[in-house]
C-alpha positions as CSV (number, residue, x, y, z in Angstrom):
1,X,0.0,0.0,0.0
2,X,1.3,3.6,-1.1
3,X,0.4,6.5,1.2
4,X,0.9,10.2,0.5
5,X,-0.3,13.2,2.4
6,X,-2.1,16.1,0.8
7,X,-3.7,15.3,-2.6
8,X,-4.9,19.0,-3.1
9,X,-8.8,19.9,-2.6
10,X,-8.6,19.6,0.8
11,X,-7.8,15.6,1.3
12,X,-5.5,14.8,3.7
13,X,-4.5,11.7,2.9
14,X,-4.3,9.3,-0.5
15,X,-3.9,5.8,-0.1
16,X,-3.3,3.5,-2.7
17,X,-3.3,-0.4,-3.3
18,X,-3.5,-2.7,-6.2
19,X,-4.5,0.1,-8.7
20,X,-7.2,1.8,-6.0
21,X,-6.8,5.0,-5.0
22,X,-9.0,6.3,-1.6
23,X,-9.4,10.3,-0.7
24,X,-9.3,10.3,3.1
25,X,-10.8,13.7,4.7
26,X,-10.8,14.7,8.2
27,X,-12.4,17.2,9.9
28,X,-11.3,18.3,13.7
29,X,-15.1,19.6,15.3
30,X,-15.9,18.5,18.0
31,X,-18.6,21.1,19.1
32,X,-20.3,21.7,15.2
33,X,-22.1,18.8,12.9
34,X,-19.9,18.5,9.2
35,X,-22.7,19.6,6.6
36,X,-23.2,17.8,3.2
37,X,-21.4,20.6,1.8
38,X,-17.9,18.7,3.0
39,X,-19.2,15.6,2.1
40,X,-19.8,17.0,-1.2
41,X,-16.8,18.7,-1.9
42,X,-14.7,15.5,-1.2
43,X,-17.4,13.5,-3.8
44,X,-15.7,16.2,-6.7
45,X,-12.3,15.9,-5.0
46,X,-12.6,12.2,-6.1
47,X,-14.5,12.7,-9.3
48,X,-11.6,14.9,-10.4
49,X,-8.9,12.9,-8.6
50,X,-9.8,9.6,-9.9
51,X,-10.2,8.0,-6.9
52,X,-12.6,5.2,-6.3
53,X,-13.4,5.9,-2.7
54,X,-13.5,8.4,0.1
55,X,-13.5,8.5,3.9
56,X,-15.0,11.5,5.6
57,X,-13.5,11.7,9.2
58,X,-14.5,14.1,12.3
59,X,-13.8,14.3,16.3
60,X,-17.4,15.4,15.9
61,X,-20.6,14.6,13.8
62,X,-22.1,14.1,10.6
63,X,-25.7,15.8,9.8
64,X,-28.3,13.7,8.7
65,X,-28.2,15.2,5.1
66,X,-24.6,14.5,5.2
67,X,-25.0,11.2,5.7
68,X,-27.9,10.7,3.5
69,X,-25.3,12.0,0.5
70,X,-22.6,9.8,1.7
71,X,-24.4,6.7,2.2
72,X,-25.8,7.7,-1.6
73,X,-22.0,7.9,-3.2
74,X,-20.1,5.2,-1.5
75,X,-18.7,7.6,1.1
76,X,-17.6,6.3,4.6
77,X,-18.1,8.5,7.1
78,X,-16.7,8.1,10.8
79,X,-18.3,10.5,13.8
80,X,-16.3,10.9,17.0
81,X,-18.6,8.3,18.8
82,X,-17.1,5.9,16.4
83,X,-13.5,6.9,16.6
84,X,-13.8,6.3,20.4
85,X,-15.1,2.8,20.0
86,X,-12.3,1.9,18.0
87,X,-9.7,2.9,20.8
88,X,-11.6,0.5,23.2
């Protein structure tokens, strides 16, 4: 796997593996709720990128229309709530 920081259009984080490329996003709110309009512009970071999938990540929350649109276009999307879980 092939990782690289910074792909441009605000993605943080490009990984690549066996000819996929994924847009990672993250998003350090902890006190507001990331709007579709993120979620969005990472869906035309990827359309113009190439890349076949994309991670939306926050400390805080997704609204529900933001996670109506990802859900819609194959974009993962991981709250705080989840985040801690996984350090358990």
């Amino acid at each position: 796997m092939q990782v690289s920081a910074g792909a441009g259009g605000g993605v943080d984080l490009v990984l690549r593996k066996d000819g996929g490329k994924v847009y990672v996003q993250s998003k350090h709110w902890k006190t507001y709720k990331v709007r579709v309009e993120k979620v969005r512009e990472l869906l035309g970071s990827m359309v113009a990128g190439g890349a076949d999938y994309g991670v939306l990540v926050t400390t805080g929350e997704f609204t529900s229309s933001a996670k109506q649109f990802g859900s819609k276009h194959g974009i993962r999307l991981i709250d705080g709530k989840e985040l801690e879980r996984s350090e358990e």
